[in-house]
C-alpha positions in Angstrom: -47.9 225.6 -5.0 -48.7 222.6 -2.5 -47.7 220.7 -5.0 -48.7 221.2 -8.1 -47.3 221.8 -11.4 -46.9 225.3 -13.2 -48.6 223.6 -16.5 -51.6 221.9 -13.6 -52.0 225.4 -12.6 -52.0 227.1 -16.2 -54.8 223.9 -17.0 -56.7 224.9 -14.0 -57.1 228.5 -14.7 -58.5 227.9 -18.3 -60.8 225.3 -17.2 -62.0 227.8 -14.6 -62.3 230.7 -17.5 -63.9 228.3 -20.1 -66.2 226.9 -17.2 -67.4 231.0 -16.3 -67.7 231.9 -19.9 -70.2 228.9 -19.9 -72.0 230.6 -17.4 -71.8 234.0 -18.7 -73.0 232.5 -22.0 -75.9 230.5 -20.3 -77.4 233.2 -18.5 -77.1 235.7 -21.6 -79.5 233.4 -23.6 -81.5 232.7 -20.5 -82.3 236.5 -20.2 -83.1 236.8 -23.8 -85.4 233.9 -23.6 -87.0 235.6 -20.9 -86.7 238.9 -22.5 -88.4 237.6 -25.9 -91.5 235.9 -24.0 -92.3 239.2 -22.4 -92.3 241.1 -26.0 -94.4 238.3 -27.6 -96.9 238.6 -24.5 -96.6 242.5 -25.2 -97.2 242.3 -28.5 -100.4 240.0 -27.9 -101.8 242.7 -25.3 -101.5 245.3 -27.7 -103.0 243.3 -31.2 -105.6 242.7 -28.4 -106.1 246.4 -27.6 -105.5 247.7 -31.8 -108.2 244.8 -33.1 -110.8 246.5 -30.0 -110.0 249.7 -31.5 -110.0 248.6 -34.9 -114.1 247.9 -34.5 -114.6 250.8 -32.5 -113.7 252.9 -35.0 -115.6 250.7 -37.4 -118.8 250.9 -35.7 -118.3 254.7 -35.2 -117.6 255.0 -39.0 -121.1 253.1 -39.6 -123.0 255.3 -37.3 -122.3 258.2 -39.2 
C-alpha cells in the first residue's frame, strides 16, 4: 500500500488504537472529575440547607 510494509501498517494501526484508547481513557477521568466537583458542590448545598433546618427545628423545640 503506496509503499509501505505489511509490519509498517500492522505498527500504524496499534499506535492509532493505543493513541484512541488514550483518549477514551482521558476523557473518562475528565468526566468523573467533573462529575465529582458537582456532587461535592451538591453535597455543600444540602449540609447548607440540613444545618438551616437543623436550628429551625431547634428553635421550634425551645418555643414550646
Amino acid at each position: 500500500m503506496n509503499g509501505f510494509t505489511a509490519p509498517q501498517i500492522i505498527g500504524g494501526l496499534i499506535a492509532l488504537l493505543v493513541a484512541s484508547y488514550a483518549a477514551f481513557f482521558g476523557w473518562v477521568v475528565a468526566s468523573i472529575s467533573r462529575l465529582d466537583r458537582k456532587i461535592d458542590a451538591l453535597d455543600a448545598k444540602l449540609s447548607t440547607r440540613l444545618e438551616a433546618l437543623t436550628i429551625a427545628v431547634s428553635r421550634l423545640e425551645g418555643a414550646m
